[in-house]
LUMTOR-240517 format. One record per residue (C-alpha): x, y, z; residue in three letters. Coordinates in steps of 0.02 Angstrom, whole numbers, plus 50000, padded with zeros to 5 digits. Example, Ala and Ser with C-alpha at 12.3 -4.5 7.8 and 13.67 -1.06 7.14 Angstrom:
2
{site {50615; 49775; 50390}; 'ALA'}
{site {50684; 49947; 50357}; 'SER'}
END
This chain:
275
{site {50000; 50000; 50000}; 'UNK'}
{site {50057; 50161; 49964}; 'UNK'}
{site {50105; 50294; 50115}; 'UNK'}
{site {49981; 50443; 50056}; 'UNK'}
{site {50028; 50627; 50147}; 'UNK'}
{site {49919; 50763; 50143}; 'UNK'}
{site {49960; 50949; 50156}; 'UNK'}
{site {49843; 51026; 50198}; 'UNK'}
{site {49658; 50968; 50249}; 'UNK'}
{site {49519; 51072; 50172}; 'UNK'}
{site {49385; 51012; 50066}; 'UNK'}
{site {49487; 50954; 49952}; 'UNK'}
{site {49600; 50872; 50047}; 'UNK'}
{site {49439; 50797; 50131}; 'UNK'}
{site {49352; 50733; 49973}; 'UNK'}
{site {49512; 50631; 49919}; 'UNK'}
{site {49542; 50562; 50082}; 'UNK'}
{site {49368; 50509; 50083}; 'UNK'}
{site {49381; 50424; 49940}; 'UNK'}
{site {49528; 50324; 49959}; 'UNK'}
{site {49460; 50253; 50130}; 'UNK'}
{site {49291; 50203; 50014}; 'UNK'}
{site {49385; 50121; 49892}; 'UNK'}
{site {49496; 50016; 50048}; 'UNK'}
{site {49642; 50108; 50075}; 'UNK'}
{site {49689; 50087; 50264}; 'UNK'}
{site {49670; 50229; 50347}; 'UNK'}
{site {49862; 50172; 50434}; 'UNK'}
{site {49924; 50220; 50270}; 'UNK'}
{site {49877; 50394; 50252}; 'UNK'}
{site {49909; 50553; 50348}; 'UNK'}
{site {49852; 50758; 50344}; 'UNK'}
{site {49941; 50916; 50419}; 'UNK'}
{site {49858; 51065; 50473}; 'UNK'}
{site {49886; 51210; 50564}; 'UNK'}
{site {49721; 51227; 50626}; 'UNK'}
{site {49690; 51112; 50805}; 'UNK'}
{site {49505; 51103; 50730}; 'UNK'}
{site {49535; 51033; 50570}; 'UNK'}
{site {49653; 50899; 50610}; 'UNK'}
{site {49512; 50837; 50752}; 'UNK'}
{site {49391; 50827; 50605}; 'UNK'}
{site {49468; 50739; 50497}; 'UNK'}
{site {49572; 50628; 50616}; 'UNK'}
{site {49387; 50593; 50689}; 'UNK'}
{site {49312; 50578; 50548}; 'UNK'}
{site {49425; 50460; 50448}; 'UNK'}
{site {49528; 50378; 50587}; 'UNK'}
{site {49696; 50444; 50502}; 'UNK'}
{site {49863; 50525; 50594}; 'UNK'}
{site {49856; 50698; 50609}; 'UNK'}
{site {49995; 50825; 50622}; 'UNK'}
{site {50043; 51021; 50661}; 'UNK'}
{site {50220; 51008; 50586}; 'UNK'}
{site {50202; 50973; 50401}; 'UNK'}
{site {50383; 50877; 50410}; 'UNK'}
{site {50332; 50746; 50508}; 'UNK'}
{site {50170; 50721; 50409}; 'UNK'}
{site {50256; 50690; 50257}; 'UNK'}
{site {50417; 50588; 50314}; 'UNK'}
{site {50424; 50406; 50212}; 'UNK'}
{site {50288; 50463; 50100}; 'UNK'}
{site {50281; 50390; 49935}; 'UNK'}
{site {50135; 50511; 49874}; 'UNK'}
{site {50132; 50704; 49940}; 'UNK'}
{site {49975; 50791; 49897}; 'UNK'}
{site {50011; 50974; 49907}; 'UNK'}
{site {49818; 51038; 49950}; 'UNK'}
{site {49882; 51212; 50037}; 'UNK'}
{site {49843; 51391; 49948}; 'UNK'}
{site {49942; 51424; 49826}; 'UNK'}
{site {50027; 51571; 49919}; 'UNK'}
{site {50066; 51465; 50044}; 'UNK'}
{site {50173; 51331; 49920}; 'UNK'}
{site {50322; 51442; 49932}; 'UNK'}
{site {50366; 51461; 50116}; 'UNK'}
{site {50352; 51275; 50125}; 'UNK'}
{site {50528; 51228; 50036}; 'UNK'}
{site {50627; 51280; 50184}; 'UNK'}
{site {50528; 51162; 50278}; 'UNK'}
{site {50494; 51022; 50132}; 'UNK'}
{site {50630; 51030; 50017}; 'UNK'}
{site {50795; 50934; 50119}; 'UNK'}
{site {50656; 50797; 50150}; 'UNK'}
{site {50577; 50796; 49970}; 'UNK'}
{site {50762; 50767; 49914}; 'UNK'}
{site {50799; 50636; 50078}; 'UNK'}
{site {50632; 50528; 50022}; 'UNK'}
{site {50607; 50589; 49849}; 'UNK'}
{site {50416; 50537; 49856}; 'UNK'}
{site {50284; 50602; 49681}; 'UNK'}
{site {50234; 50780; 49733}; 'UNK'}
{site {50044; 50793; 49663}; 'UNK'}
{site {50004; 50983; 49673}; 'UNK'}
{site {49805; 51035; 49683}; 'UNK'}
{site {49833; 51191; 49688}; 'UNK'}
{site {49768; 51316; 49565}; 'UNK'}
{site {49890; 51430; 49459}; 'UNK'}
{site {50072; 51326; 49520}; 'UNK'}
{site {50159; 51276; 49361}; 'UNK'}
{site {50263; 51121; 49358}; 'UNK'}
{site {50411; 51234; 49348}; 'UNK'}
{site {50387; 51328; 49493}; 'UNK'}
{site {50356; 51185; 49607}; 'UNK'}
{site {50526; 51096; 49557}; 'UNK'}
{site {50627; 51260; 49591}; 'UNK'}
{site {50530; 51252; 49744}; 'UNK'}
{site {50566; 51063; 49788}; 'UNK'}
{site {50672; 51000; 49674}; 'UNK'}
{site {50693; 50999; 49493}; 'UNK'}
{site {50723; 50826; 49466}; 'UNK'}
{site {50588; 50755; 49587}; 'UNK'}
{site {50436; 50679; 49501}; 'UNK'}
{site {50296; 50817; 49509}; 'UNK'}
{site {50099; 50811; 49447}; 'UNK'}
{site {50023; 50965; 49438}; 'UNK'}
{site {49806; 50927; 49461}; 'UNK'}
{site {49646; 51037; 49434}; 'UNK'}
{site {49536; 50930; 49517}; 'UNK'}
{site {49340; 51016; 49553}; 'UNK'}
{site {49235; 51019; 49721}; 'UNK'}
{site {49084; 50878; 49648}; 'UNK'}
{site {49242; 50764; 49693}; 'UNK'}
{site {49174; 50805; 49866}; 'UNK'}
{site {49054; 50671; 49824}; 'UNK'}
{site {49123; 50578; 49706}; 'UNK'}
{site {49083; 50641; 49537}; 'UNK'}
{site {49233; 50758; 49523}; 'UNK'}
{site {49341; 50804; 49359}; 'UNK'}
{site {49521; 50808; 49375}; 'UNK'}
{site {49658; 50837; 49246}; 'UNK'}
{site {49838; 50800; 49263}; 'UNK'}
{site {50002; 50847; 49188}; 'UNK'}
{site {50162; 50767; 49232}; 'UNK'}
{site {50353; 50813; 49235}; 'UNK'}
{site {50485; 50723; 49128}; 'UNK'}
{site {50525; 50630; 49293}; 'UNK'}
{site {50374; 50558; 49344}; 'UNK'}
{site {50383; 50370; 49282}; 'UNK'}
{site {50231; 50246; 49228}; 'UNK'}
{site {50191; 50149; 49398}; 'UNK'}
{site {50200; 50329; 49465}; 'UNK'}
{site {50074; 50407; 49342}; 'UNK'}
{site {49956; 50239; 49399}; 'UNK'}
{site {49970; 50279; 49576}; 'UNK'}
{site {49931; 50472; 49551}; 'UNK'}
{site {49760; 50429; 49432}; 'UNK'}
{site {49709; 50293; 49564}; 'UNK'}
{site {49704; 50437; 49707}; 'UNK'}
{site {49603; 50555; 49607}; 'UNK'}
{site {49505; 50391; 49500}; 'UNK'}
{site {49423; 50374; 49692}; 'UNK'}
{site {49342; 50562; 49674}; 'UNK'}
{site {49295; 50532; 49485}; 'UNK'}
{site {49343; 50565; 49308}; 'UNK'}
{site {49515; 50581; 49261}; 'UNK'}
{site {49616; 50655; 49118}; 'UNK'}
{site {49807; 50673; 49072}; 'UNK'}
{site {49850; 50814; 48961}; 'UNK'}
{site {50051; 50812; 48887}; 'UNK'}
{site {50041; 50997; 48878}; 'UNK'}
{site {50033; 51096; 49057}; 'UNK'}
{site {49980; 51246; 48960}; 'UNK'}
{site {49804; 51155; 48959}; 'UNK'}
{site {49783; 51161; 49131}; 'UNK'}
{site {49725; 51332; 49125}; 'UNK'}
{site {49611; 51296; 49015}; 'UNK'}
{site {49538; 51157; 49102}; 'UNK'}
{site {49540; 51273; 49239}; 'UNK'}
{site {49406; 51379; 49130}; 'UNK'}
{site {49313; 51232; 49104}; 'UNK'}
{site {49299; 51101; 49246}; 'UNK'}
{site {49384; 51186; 49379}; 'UNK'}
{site {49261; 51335; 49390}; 'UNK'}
{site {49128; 51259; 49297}; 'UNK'}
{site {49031; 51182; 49440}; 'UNK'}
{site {49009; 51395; 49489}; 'UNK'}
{site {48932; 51406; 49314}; 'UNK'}
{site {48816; 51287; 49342}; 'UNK'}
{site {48745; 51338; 49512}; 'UNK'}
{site {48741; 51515; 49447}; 'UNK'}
{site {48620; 51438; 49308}; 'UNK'}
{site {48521; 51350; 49440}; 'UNK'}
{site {48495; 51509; 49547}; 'UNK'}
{site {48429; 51605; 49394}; 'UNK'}
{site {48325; 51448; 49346}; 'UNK'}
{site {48242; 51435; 49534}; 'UNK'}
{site {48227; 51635; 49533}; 'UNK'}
{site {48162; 51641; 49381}; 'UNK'}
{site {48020; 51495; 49430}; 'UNK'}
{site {47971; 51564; 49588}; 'UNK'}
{site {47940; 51751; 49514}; 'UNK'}
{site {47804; 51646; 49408}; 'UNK'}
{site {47725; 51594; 49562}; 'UNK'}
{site {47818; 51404; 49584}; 'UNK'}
{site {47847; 51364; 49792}; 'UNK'}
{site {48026; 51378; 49836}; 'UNK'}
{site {48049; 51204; 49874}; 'UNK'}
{site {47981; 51131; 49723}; 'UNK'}
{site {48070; 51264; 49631}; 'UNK'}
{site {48243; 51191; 49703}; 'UNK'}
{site {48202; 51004; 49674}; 'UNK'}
{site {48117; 51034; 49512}; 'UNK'}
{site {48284; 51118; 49441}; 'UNK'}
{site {48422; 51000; 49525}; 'UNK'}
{site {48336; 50856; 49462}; 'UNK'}
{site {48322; 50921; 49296}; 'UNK'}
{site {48498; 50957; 49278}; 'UNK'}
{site {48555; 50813; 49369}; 'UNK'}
{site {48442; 50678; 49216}; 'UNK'}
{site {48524; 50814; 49105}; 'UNK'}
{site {48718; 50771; 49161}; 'UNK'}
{site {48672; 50582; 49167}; 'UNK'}
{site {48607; 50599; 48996}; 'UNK'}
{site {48763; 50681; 48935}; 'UNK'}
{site {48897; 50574; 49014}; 'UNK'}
{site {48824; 50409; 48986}; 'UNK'}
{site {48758; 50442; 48820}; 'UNK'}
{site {48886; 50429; 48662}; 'UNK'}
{site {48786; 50566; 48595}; 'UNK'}
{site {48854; 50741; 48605}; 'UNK'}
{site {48748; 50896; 48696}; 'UNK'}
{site {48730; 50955; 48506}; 'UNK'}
{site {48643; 50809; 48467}; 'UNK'}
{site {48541; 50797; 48628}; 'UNK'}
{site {48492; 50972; 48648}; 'UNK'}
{site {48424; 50951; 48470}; 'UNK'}
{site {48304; 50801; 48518}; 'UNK'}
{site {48229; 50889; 48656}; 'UNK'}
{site {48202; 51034; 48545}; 'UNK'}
{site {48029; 51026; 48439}; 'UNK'}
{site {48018; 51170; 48305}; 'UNK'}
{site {47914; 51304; 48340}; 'UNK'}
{site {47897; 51227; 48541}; 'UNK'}
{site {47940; 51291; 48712}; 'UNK'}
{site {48117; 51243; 48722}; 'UNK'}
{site {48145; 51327; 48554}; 'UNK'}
{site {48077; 51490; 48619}; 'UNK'}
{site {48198; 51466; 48790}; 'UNK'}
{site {48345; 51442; 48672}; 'UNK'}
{site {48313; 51586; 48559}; 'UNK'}
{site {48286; 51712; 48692}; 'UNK'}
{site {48450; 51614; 48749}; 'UNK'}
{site {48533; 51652; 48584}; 'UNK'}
{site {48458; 51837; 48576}; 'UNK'}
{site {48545; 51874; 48733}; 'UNK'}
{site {48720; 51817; 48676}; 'UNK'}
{site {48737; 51641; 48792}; 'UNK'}
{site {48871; 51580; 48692}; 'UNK'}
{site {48979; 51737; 48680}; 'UNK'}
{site {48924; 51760; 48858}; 'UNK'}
{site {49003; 51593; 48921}; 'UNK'}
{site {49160; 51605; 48800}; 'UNK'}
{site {49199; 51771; 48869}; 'UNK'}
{site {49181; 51703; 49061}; 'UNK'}
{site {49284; 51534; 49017}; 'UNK'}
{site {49430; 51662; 48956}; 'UNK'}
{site {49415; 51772; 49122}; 'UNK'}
{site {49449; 51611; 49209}; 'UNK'}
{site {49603; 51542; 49103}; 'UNK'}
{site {49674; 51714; 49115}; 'UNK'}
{site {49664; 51716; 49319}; 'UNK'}
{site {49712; 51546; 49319}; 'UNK'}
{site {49888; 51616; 49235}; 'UNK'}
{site {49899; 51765; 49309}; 'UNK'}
{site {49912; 51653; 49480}; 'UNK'}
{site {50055; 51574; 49432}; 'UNK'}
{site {50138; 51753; 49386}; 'UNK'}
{site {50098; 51817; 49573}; 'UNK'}
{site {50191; 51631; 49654}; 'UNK'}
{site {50352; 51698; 49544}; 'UNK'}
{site {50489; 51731; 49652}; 'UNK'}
{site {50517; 51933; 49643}; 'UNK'}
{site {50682; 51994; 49569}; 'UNK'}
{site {50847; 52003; 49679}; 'UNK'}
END
């Protein structure tokens, strides 16, 4: 069994834990650090892990570090990480959003194996989607052991280039916000025309959850199924022009851009300034 350490223990942190004791890792095998007295009682309580203050001893003998801290945070660890990271030389797996592979080996250690991941909070329940990008150093057994953590949260994706990361960003990493921001309109937008609250709510997540079901277990595309719930001339056809009137598709382009940008423009502010 692989020894699993976790820095950091937010939601994140939580969801993959979670789903590696689901899926039989023992819970011997897997560890968390966090500053916060609170947090570590939580999750040592709630998972029956080890729980630590001092990030070193967390991740000492680890064969998998899952760096699950703010990105700010990543570089005042090396002074702390680093001599062990080269004592050890476990895969780093980075979740956090903006740090390029780059960075974290000038950070670490260039020639350590090191996965950058844009995983998205539904892995909090087990329908997450995470994409990875891997280092020149990180070998084949090693790229298994990485996709089986995240494979325990949901979908999983390697891209070669890392540049795609902030795109995926765009896409899956903010796109559960999207969604809810639909939902809230759609709910709003019911109960102005008179629809109770509550039925409002269930009404719409229902819909949208037969929707996503439809879509990822069909081998049809949304073109394709959008276009067979669509009757000319019907009420889904008026929804969609109004839709198209209003400039949806520009609308989300323009949003999925804002969020690529900001995913780079992270990675600028972790650059270390200028002597």
């Amino acid at each position: 069994m692989p020894r699993i350490a976790f820095v950091g223990a937010g939601n994140m942190a939580r969801s993959l834990i979670g789903g590696l004791v689901r899926t039989g890792l023992p819970a011997a095998s897997i560890r968390a650090s966090s500053p916060s007295e609170e947090t570590r009682q939580l999750v040592g309580r709630t998972f029956g892990i080890a729980t630590f203050a001092d990030n070193a001893r967390c991740v000492e003998e680890a064969d998998l570090v899952i760096l699950a801290t703010k990105p700010a945070k990543l570089p005042e660890l090396q002074l702390e990480l680093a001599p062990l990271f080269r004592q050890y030389r476990p895969v780093l797996l980075s979740v956090a959003a903006g740090a390029q592979l780059q960075q974290l080996g000038r950070w670490f250690g260039a020639s350590l194996p090191i996965i950058r991941c844009m995983p998205n909070t539904p892995a909090l329940i087990g329908a997450g989607a995470s994409v990875l990008s891997a280092n020149r150093h990180v070998s084949a057994p090693q790229r298994a052991m990485a996709q089986q953590v995240l494979d325990t949260c949901g979908l999983t994706r390697w891209v070669d280039d890392e540049n795609l990361i902030d795109v995926v960003t765009g896409l899956s990493g903010s796109g559960p916000a999207y969604f809810f921001a639909l939902v809230e309109a759609m709910e709003q937008a019911a109960i102005a025309q008179g629809l109770p609250p509550d039925t409002a709510r269930a009404l719409a997540a229902q819909t949208c959850l037969g929707a996503g079901r439809m879509l990822a277990e069909s081998h049809e595309s949304a073109t394709v199924l959008r276009q067979r719930v669509t009757s000319p001339r019907g009420t889904t056809q008026a929804a969609l022009d109004s839709f198209a009137a209003d400039g949806l598709p520009s609308m989300v382009s323009r949003a999925m851009q804002a969020a690529t940008e900001r995913s780079r423009q992270l990675a600028l502010q972790l650059e270390e300034p200028t002597p």
